[in-house]
FIDORO-911160 format. One record per residue (C-alpha): residue number from 1; chain; residue in one letter; x, y, z. Coordinates in steps of 0.001 Angstrom, whole numbers, plus 524288, in hexadecimal, padded with zeros to 5 digits. Example, Ala and Ser with C-alpha at 12.3 -4.5 7.8 and 13.67 -1.06 7.14 Angstrom:
BEGIN
+-----+---+---+-------+-------+-------+
!   k ! c ! r !     X !     Y !     Z !
+-----+---+---+-------+-------+-------+
!   1 ! A ! A ! 8300C ! 7EE6C ! 81E78 !
!   2 ! A ! S ! 83566 ! 7FBDC ! 81BE4 !
+-----+---+---+-------+-------+-------+
//
This chain:
BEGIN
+-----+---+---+-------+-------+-------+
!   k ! c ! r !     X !     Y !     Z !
+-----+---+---+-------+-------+-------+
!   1 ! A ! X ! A8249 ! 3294F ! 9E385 !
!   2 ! A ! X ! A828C ! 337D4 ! 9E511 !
!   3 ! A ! X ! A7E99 ! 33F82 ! 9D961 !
!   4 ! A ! X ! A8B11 ! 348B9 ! 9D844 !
!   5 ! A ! X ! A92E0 ! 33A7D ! 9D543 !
!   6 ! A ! X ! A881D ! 33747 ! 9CA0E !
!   7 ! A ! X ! A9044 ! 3367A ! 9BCA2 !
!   8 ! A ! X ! A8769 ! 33EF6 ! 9B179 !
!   9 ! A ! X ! A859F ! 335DE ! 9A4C7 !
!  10 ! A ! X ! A7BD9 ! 340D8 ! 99F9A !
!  11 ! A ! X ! A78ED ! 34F8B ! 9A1F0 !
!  12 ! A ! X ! A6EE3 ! 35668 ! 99B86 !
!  13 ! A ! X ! A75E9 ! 363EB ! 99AEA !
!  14 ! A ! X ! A6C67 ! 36A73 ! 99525 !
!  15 ! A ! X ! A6200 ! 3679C ! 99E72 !
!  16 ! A ! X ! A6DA7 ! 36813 ! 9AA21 !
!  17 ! A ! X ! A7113 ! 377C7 ! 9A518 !
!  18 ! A ! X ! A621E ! 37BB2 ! 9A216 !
!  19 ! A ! X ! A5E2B ! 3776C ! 9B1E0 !
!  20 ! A ! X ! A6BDF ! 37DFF ! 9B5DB !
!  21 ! A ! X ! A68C2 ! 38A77 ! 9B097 !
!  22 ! A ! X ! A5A3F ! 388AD ! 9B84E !
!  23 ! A ! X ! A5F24 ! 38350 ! 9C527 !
!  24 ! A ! X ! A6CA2 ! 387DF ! 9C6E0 !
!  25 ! A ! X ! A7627 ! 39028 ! 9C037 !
!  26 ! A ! X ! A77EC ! 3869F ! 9B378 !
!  27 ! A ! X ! A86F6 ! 3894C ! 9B69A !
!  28 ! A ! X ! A9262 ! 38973 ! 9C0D4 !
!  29 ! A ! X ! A9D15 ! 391B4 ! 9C3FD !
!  30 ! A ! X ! AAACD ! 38D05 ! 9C431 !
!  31 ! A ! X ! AB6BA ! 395C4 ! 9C97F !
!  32 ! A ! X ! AC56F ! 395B1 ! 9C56A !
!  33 ! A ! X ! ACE19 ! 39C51 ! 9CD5D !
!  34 ! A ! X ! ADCCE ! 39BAD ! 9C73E !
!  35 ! A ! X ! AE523 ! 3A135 ! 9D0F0 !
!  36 ! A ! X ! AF395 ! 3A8A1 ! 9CBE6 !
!  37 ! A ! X ! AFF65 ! 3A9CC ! 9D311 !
!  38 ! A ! X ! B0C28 ! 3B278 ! 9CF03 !
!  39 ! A ! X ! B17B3 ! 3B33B ! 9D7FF !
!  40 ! A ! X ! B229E ! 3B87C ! 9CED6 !
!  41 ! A ! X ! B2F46 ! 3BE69 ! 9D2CF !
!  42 ! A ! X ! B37F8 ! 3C5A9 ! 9C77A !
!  43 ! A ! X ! B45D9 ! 3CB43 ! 9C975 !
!  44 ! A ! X ! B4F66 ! 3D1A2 ! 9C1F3 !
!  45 ! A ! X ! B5E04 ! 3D4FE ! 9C3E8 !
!  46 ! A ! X ! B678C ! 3DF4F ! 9BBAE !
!  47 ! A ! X ! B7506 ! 3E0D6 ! 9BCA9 !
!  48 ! A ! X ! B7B00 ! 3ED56 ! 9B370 !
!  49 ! A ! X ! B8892 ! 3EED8 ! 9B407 !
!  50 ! A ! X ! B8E11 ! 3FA78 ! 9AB75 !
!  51 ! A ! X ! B9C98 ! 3FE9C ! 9A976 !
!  52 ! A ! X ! BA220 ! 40A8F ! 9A130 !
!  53 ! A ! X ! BAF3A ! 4121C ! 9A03D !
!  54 ! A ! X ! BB3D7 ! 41DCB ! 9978D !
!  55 ! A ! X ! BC037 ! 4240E ! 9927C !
!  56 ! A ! X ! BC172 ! 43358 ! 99076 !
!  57 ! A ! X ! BCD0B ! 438F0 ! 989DD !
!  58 ! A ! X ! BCE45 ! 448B8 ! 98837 !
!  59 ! A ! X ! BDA08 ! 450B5 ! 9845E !
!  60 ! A ! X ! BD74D ! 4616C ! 98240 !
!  61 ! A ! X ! BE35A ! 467B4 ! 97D24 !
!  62 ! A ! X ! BE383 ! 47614 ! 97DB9 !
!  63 ! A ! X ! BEF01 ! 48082 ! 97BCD !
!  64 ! A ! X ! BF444 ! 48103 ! 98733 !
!  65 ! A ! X ! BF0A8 ! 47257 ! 98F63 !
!  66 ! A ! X ! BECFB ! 4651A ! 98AD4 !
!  67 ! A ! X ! BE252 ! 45DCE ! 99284 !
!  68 ! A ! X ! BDF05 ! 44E63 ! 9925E !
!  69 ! A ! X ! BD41D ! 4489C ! 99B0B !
!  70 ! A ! X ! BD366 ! 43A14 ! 99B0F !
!  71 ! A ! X ! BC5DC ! 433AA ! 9A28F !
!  72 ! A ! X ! BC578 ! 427C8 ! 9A471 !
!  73 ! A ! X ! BB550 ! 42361 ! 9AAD0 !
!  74 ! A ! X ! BB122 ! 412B6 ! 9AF29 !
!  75 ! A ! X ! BA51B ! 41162 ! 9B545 !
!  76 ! A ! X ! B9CBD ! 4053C ! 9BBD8 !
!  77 ! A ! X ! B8CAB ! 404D0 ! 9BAE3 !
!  78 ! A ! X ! B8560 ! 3F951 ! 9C01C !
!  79 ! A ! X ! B76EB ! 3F5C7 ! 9C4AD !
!  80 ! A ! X ! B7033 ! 3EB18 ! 9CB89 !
!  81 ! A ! X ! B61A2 ! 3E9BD ! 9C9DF !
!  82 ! A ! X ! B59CC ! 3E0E5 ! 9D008 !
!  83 ! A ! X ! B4A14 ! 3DFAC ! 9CDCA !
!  84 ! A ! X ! B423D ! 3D415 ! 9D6AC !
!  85 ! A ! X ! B327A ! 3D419 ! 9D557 !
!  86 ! A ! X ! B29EA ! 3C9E0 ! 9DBBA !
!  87 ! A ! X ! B1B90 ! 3C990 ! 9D7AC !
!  88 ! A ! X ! B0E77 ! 3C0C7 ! 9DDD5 !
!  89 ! A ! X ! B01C2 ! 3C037 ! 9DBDB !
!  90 ! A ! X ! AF7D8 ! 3B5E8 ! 9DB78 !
!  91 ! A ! X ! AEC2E ! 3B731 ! 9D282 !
!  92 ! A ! X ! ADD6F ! 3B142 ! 9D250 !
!  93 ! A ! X ! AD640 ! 3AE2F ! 9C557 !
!  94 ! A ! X ! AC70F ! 3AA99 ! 9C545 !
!  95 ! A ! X ! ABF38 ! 3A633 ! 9BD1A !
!  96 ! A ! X ! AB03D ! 3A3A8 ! 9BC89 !
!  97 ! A ! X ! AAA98 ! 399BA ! 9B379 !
!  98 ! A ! X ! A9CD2 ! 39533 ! 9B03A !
!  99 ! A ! X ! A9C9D ! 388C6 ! 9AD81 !
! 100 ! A ! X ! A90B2 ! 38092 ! 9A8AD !
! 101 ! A ! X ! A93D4 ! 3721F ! 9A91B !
! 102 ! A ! X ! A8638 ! 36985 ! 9A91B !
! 103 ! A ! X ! A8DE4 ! 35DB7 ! 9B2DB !
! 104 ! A ! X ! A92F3 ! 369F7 ! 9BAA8 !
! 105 ! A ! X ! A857C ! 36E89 ! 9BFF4 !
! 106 ! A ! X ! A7D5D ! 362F9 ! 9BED6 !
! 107 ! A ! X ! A8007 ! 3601B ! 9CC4D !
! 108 ! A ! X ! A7CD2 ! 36D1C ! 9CEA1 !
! 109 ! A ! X ! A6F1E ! 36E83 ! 9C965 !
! 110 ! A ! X ! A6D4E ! 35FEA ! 9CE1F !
! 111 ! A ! X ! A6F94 ! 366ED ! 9DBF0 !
! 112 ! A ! X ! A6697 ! 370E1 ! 9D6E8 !
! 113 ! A ! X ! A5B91 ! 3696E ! 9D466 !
! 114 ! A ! X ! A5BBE ! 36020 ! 9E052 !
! 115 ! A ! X ! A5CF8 ! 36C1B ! 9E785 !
! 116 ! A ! X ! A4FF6 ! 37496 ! 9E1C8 !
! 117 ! A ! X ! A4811 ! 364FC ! 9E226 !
! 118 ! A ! X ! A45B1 ! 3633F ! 9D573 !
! 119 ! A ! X ! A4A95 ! 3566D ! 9D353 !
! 120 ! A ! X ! A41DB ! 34A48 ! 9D5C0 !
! 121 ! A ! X ! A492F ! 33D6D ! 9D8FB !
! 122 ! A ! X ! A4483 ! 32F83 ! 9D3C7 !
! 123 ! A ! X ! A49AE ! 326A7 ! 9DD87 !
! 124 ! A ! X ! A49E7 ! 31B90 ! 9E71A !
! 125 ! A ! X ! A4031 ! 32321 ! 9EF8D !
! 126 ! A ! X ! A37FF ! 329F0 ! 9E58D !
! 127 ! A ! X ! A3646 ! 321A3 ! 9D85F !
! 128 ! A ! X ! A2953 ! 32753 ! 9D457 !
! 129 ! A ! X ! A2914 ! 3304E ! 9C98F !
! 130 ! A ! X ! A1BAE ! 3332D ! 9CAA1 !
! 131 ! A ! X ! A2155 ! 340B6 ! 9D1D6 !
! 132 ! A ! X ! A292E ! 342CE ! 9C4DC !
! 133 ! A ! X ! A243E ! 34CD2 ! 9BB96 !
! 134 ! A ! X ! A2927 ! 350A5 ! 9AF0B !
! 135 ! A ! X ! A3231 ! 35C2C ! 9B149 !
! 136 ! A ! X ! A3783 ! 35735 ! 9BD7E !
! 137 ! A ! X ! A471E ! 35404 ! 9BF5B !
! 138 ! A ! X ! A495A ! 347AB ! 9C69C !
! 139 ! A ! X ! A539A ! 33F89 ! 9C99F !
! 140 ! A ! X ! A54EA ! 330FB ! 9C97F !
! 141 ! A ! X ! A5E56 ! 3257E ! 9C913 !
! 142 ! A ! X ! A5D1F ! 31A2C ! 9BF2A !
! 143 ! A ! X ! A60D4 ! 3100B ! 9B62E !
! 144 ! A ! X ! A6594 ! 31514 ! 9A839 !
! 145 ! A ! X ! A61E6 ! 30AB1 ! 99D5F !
! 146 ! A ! X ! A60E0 ! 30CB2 ! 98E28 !
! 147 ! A ! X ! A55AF ! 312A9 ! 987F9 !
! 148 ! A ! X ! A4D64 ! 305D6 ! 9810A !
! 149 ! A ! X ! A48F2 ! 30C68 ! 9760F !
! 150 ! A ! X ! A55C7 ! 314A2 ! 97032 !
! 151 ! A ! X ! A5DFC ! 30855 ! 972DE !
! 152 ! A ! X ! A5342 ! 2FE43 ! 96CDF !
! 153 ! A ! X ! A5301 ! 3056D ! 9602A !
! 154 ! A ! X ! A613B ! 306AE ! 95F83 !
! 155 ! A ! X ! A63B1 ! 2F7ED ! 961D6 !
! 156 ! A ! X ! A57BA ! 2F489 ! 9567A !
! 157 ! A ! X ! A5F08 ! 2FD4B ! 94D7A !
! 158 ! A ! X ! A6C0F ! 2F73A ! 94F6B !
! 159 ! A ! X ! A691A ! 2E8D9 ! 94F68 !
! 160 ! A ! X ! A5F8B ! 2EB34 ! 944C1 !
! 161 ! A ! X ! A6AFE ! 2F076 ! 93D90 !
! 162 ! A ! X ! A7287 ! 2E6BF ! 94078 !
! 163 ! A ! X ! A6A2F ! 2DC52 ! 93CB9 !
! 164 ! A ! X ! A6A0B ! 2E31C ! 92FF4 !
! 165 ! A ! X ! A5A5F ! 2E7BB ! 92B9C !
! 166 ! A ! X ! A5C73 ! 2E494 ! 91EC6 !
! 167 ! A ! X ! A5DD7 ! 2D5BF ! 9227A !
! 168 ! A ! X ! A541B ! 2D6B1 ! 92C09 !
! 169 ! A ! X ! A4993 ! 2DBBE ! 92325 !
! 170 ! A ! X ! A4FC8 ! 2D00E ! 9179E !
! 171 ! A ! X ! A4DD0 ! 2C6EC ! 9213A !
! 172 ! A ! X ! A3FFE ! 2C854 ! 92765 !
! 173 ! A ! X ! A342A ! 2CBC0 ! 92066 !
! 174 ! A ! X ! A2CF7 ! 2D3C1 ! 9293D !
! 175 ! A ! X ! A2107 ! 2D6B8 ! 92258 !
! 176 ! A ! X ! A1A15 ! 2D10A ! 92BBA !
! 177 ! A ! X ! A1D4B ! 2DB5E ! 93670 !
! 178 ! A ! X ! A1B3F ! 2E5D1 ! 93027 !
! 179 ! A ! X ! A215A ! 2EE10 ! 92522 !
! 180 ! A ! X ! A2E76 ! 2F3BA ! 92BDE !
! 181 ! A ! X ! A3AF4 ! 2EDD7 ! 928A6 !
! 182 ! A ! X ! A4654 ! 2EC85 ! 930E6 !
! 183 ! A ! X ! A4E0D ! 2F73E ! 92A87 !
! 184 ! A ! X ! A41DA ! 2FF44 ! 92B71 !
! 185 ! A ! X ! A41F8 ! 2FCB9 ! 93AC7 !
! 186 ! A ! X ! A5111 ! 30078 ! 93C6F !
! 187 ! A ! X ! A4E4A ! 30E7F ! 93589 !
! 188 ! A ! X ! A435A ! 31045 ! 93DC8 !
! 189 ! A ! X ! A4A1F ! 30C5C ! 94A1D !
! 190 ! A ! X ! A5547 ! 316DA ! 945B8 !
! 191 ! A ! X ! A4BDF ! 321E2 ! 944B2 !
! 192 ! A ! X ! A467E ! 31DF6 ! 95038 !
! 193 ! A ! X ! A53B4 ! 31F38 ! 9583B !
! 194 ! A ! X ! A56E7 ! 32BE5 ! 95128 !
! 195 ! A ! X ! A4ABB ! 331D8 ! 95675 !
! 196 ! A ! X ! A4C90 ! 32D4A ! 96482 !
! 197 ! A ! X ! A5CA7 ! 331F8 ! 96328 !
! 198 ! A ! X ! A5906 ! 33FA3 ! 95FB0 !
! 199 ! A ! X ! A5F52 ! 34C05 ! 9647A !
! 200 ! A ! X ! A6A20 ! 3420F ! 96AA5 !
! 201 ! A ! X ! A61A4 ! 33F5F ! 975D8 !
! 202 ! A ! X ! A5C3E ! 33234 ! 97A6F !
! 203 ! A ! X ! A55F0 ! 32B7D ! 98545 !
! 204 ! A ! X ! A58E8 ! 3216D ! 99146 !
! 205 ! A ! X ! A510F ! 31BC1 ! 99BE5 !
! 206 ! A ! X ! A54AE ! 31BC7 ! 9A929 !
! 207 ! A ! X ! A4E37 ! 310DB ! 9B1A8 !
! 208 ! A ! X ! A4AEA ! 3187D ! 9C1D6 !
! 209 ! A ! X ! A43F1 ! 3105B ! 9CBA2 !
! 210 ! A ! X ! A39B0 ! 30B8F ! 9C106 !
! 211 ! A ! X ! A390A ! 317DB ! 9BA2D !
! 212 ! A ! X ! A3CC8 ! 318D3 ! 9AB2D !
! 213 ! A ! X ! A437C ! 3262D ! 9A7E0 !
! 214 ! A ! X ! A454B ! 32A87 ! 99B24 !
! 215 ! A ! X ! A5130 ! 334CD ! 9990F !
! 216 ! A ! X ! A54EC ! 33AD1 ! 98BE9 !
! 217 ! A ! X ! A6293 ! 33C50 ! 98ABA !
! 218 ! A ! X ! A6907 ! 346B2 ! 980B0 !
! 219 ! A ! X ! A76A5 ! 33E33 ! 97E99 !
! 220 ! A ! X ! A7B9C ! 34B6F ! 97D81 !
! 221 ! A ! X ! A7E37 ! 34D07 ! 98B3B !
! 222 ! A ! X ! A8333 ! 33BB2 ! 98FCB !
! 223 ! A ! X ! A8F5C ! 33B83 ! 99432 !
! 224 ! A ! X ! A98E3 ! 33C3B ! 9899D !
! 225 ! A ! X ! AA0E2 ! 33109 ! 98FAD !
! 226 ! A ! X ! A971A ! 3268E ! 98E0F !
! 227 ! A ! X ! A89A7 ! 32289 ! 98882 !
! 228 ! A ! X ! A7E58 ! 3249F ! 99218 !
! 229 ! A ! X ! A78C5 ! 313FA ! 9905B !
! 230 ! A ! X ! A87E5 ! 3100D ! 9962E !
! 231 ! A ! X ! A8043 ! 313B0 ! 9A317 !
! 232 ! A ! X ! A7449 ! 30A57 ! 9A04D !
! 233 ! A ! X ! A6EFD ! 30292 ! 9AD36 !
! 234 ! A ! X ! A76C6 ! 30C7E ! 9B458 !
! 235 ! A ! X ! A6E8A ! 314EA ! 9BF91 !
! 236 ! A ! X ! A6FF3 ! 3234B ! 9BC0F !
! 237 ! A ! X ! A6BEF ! 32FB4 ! 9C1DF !
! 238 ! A ! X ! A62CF ! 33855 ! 9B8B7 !
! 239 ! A ! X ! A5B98 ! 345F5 ! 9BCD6 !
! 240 ! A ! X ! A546D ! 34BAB ! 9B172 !
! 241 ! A ! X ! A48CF ! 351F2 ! 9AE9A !
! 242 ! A ! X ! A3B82 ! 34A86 ! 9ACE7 !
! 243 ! A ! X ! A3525 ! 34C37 ! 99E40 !
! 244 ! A ! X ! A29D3 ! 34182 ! 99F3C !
! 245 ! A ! X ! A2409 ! 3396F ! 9AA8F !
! 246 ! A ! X ! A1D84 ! 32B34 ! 9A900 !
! 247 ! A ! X ! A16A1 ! 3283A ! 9B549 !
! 248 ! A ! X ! A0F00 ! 31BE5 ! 9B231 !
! 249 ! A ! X ! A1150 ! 30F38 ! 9A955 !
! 250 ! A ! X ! A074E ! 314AA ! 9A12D !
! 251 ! A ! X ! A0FD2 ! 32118 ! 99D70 !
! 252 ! A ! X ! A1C3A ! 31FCA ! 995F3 !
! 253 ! A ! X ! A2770 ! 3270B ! 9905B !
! 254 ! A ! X ! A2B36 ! 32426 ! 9810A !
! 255 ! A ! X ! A3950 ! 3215F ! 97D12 !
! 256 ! A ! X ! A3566 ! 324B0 ! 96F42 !
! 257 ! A ! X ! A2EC8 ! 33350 ! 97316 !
! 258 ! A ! X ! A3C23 ! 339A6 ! 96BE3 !
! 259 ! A ! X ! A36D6 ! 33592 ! 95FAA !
! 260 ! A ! X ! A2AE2 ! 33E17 ! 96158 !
! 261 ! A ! X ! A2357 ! 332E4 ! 95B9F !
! 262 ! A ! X ! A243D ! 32892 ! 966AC !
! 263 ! A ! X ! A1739 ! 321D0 ! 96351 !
! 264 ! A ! X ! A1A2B ! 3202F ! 95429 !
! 265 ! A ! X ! A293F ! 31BC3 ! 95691 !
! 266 ! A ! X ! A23CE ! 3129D ! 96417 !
! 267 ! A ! X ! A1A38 ! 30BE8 ! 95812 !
! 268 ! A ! X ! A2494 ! 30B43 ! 94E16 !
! 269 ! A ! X ! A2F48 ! 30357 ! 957E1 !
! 270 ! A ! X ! A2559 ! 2FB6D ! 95DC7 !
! 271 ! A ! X ! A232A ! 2F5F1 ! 94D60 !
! 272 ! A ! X ! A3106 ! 2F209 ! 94DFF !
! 273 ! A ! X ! A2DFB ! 2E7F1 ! 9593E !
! 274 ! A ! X ! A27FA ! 2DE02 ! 94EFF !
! 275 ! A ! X ! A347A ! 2DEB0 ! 94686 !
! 276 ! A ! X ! A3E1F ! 2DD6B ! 9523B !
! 277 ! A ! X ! A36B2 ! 2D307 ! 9589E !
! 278 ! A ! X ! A36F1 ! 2CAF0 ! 949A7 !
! 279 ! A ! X ! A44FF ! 2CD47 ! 94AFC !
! 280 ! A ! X ! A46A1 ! 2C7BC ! 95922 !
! 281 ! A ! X ! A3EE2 ! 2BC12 ! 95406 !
! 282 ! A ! X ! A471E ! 2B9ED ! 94A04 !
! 283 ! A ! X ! A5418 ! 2BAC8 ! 950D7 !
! 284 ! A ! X ! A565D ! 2C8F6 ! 94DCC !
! 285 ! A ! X ! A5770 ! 2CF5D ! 95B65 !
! 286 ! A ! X ! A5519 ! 2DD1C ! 95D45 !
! 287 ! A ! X ! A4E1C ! 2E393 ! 96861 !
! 288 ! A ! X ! A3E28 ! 2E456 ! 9656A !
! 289 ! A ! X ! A3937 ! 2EDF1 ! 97003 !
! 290 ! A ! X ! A3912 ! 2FBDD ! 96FEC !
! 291 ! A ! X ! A35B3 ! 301AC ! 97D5F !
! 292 ! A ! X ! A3010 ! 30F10 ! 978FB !
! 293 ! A ! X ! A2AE1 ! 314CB ! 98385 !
! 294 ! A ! X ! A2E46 ! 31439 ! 9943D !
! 295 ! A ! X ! A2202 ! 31262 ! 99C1C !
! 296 ! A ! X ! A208D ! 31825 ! 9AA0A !
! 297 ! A ! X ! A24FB ! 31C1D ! 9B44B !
! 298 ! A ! X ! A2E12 ! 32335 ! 9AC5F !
! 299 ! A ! X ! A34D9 ! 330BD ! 9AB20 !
! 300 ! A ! X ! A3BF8 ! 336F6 ! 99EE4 !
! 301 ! A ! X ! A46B0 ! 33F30 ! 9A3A6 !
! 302 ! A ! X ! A50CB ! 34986 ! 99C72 !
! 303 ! A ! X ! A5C84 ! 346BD ! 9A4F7 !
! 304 ! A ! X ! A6463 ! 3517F ! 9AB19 !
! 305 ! A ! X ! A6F7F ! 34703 ! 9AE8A !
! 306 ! A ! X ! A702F ! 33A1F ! 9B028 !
! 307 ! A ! X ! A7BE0 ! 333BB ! 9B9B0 !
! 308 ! A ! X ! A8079 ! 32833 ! 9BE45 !
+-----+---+---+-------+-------+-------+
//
């Protein structure tokens, strides 16, 4: 499929506007031109019509004559006036806006950065990623699935609650274990999950010709219209930026490292197993694996976009 009919389910604008304002202008222009047309034609027509008459009497009497003078006056006035104006003009209006919209340009610096070769592909013809150095972009196609360890904990926590860990802990002694309880474990669990949920950002594995990658996603900037797992087994499109390489089996990548304290918090759900597996024994299922760290060949990625 070409990758101008790829449908965005996440943008990382922040990163998207920072490598804008690097590579290209970090903003496009867009022109409105209104165009105005007047044709008016105005008229006017006056008609005055004025009439007037007058009456003069005189009589002068002297000694020897007597004089009368009678004038009689009637006069017409009238005007026509007629006024006609036609006016045209046609008028342009433009107007030059800046407008920075993240979807916009993405294409754009997409262009950009195929264009200066600074994107490396993982594909069909070159699935190595012993070429692939932290700091490089690359782009790659692969299978989304759920992150194990975010959606593990949140399923203990729920069924554990819905079991009820009051009855649980009334109804096995499990002294023999060790000293937690089952209450004790849901708490724990919870802090766990609000460590790894921090700052609203949280991961998911994508699964590329045998290579695990890891990509933190800030939920701040999914699509609005749908949660980002409604697309899980589905092959997406993701370019990003490369944070950590794991070349070998021997090197890994931990799904705990948010915490800070991935070691202590690896030991602390792996003392859980015991618990879970007494439960599974006992008819209690719940899931009783924690898969806390990716082995390679494996990449963690921040994501610019990812598309399907």
């Amino acid at each position: 499929m070409p990758a101008e009919l790829f449908t965005p389910i996440y943008l990382n604008e922040d990163e998207i506007q920072n490598l804008s304002s690097i590579l290209i202008d970090g903003y496009f222009d867009s022109i409105t031109i209104k165009q105005i047309s007047d044709n008016t034609v105005t008229g006017r027509y006056q008609h005055n019509n004025k009439s007037q008459c007058s009456n003069d009497y005189k009589n002068t009497k002297g000694d020897k004559d007597d004089n009368t003078a009678i004038c009689n006056s009637c006069y017409n006035y009238g005007d026509i006036c007629r006024y006609l104006e036609g006016r045209n003009f046609d008028r342009n209006d433009v107007t030059l806006k800046r407008v920075y919209a993240s979807f916009s340009y993405y294409n754009n610096l997409r262009n950009k950065m195929n264009t200066l070769g600074i994107i490396k592909y993982i594909n069909g013809s070159t699935p190595s990623i012993n070429n692939i150095y932290p700091g490089d972009y690359v782009d790659l196609t692969g299978c989304l699935e759920v992150n194990t360890i975010s959606n593990c904990i949140d399923s203990c926590i729920l069924i554990l609650n819905n079991y009820g860990t009051s009855n649980l802990d009334n109804l096995f002694d499990n002294k023999h274990i060790g000293p937690l309880t089952y209450t004790m474990i849901c708490e724990l669990l919870k802090t766990i999950q609000k460590e790894l949920n921090k700052g609203a950002t949280f991961d998911i594995t994508i699964n590329s010709l045998g290579v695990t990658c890891i990509l933190p996603i800030n939920s701040t900037y999914t699509s609005k219209h749908s949660y980002i797992y409604d697309d899980a087994s589905c092959d997406c499109c993701i370019l990003g930026k490369v944070s950590k390489v794991a070349y070998t089996p021997s090197e890994s990548i931990g799904m705990l490292r948010k915490t800070g304290l991935d070691s202590y918090y690896t030991k602390l759900l792996n003392s859980f197993i015991p618990y879970f597996e007494f439960l599974n024994n006992n008819g209690f299922l719940i899931p009783g694996e924690f898969i806390t760290s990716i082995n390679g060949p494996a990449l963690e990625i921040i994501p610019l976009s990812i598309c399907i």
